[in-house]
N, C-alpha and C positions, 0 to 999 in steps of 0.2 A: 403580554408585553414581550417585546423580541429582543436579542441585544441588540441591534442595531438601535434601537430607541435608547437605550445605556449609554452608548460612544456618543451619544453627541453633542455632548460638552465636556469638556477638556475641566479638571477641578473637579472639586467634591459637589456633589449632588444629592439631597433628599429625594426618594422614594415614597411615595403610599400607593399602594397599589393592589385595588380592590379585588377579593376572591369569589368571584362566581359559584351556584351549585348545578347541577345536572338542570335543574328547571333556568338557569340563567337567574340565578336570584341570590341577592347579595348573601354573603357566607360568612362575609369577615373582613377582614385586611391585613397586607402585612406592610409593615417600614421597612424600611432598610434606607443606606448609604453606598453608594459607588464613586471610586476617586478614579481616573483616568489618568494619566501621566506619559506622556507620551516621551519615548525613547530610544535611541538607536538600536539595531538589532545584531547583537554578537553572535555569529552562527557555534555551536559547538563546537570543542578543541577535536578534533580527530583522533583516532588510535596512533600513539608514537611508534607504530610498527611498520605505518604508511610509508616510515622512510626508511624502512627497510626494503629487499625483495621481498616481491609479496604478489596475490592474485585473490581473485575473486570469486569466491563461489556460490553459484546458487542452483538449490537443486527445487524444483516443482516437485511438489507428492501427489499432489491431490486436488480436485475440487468438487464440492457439493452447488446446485444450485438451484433455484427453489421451485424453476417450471422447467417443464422439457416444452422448449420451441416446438419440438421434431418437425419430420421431410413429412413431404405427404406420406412416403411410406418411411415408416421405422421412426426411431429416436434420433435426437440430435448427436450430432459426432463432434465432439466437441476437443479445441486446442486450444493452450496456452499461449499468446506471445509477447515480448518484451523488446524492449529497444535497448543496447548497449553500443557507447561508442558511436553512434550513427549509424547501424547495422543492425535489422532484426532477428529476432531469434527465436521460434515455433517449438514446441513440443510436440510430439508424435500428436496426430489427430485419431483420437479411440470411438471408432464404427459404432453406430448404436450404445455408446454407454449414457445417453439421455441424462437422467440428475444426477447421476455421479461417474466420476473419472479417475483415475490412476494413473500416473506416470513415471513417478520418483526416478525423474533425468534432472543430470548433473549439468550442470554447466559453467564454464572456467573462465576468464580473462583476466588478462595482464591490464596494468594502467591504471587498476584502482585510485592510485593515491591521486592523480588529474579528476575525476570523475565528483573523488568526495572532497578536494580540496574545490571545486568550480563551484556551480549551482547547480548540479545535475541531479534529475530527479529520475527513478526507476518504476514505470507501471506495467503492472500486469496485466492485459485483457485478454475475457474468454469470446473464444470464435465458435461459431458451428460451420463447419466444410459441408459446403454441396460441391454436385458435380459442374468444376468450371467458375464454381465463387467462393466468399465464405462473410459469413455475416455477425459484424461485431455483436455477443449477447450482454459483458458485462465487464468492468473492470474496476481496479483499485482506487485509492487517491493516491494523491504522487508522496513516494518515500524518496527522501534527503538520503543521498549516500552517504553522508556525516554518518546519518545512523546508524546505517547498516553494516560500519567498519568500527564499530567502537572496542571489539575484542576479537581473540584468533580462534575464541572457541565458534560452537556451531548455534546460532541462535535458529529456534522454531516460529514460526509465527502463523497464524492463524488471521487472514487479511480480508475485510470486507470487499465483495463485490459488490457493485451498487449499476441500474440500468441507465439508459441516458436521460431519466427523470430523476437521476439520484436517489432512486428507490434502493432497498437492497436486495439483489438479486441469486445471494450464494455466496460462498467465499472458498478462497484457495490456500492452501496450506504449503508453505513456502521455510527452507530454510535459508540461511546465508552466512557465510563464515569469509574470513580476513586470512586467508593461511601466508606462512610469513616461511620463509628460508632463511636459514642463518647462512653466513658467510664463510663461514668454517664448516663444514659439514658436521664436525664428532662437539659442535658448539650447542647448547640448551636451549629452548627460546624459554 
């Protein structure tokens, strides 16, 4: 049973729904109940620091991924890129480092508080550079910048990559942090 079979009726609904074994032979059942209720979607309150000065930080550490493409010759050279602001933005591309990668680069922008007060969303995808192209290998799902500003500390995350069959492919380890300026200089946040 999928959920899509769940949503499609609106109301409470009875369940039975038989349990198969390895031979496809009935096992059991189980019941259950699902109610549906259909509701406007309130996005998250934001970090109150958004209306402060403030920027954006996200730094790429790393990524593992589960095959190396590679060139005919050597390992895949693999880079990070991201869209901010209507502008992209690459990580160094690392020569032969095949299933895994290192780059722990920083990177900063102003404008946050537009970005997560919009509907904008941040993905990551990993590239392999050849000479003269470079070929999408895997990326994220889309992150809500709601989320990724909800405090000034440095949050880590550990972000699934998935191929363009939504398989998963590796994932990238990512921080991001909300850094806020006070308006006073010798003032506390």
């Amino acid at each position: 049973m999928y959920f899509k079979n769940l949503i499609c009726y609106e109301g409470r609904v009875q369940h039975n729904v038989e349990l198969l074994d390895s031979k496809k032979k009935r096992a059991g059942n189980i019941k259950f109940k699902t109610e549906l209720k259909w509701v406007e979607y309130t996005p998250p309150l934001a970090s109150e620091f958004l209306d402060k000065k403030s920027l954006f930080k996200v730094i790429v550490h790393e990524a593992h991924f589960l095959k190396d493409g590679g060139d005919l010759i050597g390992k895949q050279d693999p880079f990070i890129r991201f869209a901010y602001d209507g502008k992209t933005y690459d990580t160094d591309t690392k020569d032969d480092a095949g299933k895994h990668a290192t780059w722990d680069e920083t990177f900063q922008f102003p404008n946050i508080s537009q970005r997560a007060r919009g509907e904008d969303c941040l993905v990551f995808e990993a590239y392999d550079k050849d000479i003269g192209s470079c070929e999408l290998l895997c990326k994220t799902d889309d992150l809500d910048f709601v989320d990724l500003v909800t405090s000034s500390e440095s949050t880590k995350m550990d972000l699934v990559l998935y191929d363009d069959k939504m398989e998963k492919a590796g994932n990238v380890i990512i921080s991001t942090q909300l850094v806020v300026f006070p308006k006073d200089p010798t003032e506390q946040i």
